[in-house]
C-alpha positions as CSV (number, residue, x, y, z in Angstrom):
1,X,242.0,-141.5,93.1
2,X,245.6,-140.8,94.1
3,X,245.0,-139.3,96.7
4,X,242.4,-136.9,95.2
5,X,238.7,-136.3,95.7
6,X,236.9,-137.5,92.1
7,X,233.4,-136.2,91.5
8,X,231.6,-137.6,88.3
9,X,228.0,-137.0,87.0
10,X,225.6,-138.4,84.1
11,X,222.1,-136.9,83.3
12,X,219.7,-136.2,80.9
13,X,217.5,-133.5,80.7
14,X,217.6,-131.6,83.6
15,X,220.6,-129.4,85.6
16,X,221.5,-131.5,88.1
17,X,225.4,-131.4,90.3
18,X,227.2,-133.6,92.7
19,X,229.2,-131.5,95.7
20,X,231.3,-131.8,98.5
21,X,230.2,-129.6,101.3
22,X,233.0,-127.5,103.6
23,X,231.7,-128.3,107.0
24,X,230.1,-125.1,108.4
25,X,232.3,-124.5,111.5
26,X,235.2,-123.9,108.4
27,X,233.4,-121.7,106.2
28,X,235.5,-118.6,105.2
29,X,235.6,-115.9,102.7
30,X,237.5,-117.5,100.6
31,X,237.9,-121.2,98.9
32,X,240.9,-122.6,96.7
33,X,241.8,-126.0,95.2
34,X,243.9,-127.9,92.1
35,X,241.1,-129.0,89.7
36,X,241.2,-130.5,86.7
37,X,238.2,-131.5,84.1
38,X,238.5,-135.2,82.5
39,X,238.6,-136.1,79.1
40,X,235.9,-138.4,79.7
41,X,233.3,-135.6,80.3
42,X,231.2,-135.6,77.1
43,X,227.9,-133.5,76.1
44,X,225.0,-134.8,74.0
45,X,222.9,-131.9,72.1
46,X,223.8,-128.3,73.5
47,X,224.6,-129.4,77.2
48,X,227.1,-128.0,79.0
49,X,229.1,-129.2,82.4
50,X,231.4,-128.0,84.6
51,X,234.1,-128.4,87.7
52,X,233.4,-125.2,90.3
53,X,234.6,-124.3,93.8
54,X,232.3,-122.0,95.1
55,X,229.5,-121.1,97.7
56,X,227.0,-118.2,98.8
57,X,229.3,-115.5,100.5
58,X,226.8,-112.7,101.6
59,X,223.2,-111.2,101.4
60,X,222.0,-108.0,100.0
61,X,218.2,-107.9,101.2
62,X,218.7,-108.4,105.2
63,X,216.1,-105.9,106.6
64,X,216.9,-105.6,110.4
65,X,212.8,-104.9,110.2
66,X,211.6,-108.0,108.6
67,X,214.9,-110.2,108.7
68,X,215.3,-112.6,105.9
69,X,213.4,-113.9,103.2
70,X,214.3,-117.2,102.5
71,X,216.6,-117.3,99.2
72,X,216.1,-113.4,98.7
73,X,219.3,-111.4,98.2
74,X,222.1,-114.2,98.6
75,X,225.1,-114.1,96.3
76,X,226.1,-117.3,95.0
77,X,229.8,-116.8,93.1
78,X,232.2,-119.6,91.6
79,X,235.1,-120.2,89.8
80,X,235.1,-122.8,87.2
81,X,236.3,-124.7,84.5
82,X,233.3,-125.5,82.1
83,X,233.0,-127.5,78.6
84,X,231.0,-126.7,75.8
85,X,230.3,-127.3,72.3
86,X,233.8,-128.6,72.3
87,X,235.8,-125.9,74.3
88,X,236.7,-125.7,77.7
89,X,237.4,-122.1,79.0
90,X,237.9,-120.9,82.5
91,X,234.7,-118.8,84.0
92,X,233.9,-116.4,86.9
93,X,230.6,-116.5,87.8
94,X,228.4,-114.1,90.2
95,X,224.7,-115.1,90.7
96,X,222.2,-113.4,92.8
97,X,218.8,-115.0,94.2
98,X,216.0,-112.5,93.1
99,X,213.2,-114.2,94.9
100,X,212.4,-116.2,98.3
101,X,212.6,-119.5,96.5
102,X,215.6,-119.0,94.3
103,X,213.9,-119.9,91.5
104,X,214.7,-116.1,89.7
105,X,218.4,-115.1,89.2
106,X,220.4,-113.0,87.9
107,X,224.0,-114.3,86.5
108,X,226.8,-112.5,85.6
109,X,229.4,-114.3,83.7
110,X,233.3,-113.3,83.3
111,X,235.7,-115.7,80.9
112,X,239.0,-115.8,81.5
113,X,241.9,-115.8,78.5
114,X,244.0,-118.6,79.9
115,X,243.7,-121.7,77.5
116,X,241.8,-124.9,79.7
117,X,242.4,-128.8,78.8
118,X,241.6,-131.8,79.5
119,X,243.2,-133.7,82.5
120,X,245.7,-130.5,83.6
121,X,245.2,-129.4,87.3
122,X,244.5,-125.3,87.5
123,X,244.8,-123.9,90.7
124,X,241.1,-122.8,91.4
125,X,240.8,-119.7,94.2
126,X,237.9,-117.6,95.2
127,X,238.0,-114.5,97.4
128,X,235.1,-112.2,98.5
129,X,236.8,-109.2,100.7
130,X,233.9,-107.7,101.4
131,X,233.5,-104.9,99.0
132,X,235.2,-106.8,95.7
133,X,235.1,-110.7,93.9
134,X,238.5,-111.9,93.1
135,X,238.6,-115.0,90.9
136,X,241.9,-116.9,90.2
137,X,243.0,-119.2,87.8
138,X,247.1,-120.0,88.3
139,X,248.2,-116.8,87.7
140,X,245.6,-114.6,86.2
141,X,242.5,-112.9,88.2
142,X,239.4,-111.3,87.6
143,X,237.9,-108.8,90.6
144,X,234.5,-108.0,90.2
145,X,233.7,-104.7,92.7
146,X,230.6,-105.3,94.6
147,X,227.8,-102.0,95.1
148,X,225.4,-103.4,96.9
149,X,225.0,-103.7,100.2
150,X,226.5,-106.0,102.3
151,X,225.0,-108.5,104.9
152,X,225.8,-112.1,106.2
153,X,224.1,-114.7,104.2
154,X,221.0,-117.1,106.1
155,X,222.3,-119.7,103.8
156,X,226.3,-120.2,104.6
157,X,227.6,-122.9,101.8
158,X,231.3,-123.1,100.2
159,X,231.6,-126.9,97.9
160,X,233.4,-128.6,95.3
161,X,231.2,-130.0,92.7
162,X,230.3,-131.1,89.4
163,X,227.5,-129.9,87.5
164,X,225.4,-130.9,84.0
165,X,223.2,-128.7,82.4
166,X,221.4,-130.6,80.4
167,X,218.1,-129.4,79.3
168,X,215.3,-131.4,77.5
169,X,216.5,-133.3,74.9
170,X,220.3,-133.5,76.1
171,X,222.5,-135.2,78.5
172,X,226.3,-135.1,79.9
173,X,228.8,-136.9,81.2
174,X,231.2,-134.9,83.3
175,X,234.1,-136.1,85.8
176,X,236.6,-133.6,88.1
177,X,239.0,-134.0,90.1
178,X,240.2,-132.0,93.1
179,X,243.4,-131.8,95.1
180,X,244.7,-129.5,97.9
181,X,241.4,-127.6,99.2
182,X,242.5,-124.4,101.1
183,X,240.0,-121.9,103.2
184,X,242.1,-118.9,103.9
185,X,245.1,-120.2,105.6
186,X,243.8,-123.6,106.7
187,X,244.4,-126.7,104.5
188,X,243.2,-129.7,104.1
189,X,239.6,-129.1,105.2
190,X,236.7,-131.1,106.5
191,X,234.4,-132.2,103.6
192,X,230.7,-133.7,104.1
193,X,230.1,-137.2,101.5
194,X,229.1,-136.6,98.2
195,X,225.5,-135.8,97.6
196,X,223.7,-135.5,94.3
197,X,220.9,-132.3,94.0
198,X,218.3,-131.8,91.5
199,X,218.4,-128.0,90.3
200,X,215.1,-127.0,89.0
């Protein structure tokens, strides 16, 4: 859609996204794109959606012992630009996998005071140096330090996607749109097609 990639979503009942893969030989530390959240996205009930650009940037359990274990210890972070109940607002969001199947996490969630709309591009940029988060939107930042310890992930992902979260009883409508995808210096990055996941 003019020259932009254009993710949309509807479900019911479930958490379910739609993402654009970086291909892995351009995976980076950091990830930044123009995205903007359509005024045809629309909640039913208490759901919630959103427009992130994101990945898994390291692993805090590696044991040079007993290696990995599965989804254990990776840090999944975003940037995003979520709807609900009627507002949009601008989040930074840190989650880590507790167990080997990922099924256990713990989230932390950072808002940001810049005013979203509807159908306005926000340049979208997300940094991990090693030791700190940062999280941009345009001009304002958030930097989360990081104390843990600090080991490559098993599970190297950065995407652009859409996402519902929709549980029983609710469903969601949400459409994004992104523009000028950056890793570090390199623009205009390889993307895998769409694919739609499930997230129990």
């Amino acid at each position: 859609e003019d020259g932009k990639l254009v993710l949309d979503l509807y479900g019911e009942n479930t958490w379910i996204a739609t993402r654009c893969g970086v291909a892995q030989q351009y995976i980076s530390n950091r990830i930044s794109a123009r995205a903007s959240i359509s005024s045809s996205s629309h909640t039913l009930s208490d759901a919630s959606v959103a427009v992130k650009v994101g990945g898994i940037f390291f692993n805090d359990r590696y044991s040079a012992a007993t290696g990995y274990n599965d989804w254990a210890g990776n840090i999944y972070a975003d940037v995003r630009l979520q709807y609900y109940s009627g507002r949009i607002t601008a989040r930074a969001v840190i989650v880590r996998f507790n167990d080997a199947s990922g099924t256990s996490k713990t989230p932390v969630i950072l808002t940001f005071s810049q005013p979203v709309a509807f159908d306005t591009e926000y340049f979208l940029e997300l940094e991990f140096t090693g030791t700190e988060f940062v999280f941009r939107v345009d001009d304002e930042r958030i930097v989360q330090t990081i104390t843990s310890p600090v080991y490559a992930t098993n599970k190297p992902d950065q995407r652009l996607e859409v996402m519902i979260f929709a549980d029983p009883g609710e469903g969601a409508y949400v459409k994004g749109t992104f523009d000028d995808v950056c890793l570090s210096d390199a623009c205009g990055i390889p993307l895998s097609a769409p694919n739609m996941l499930l997230l129990l």
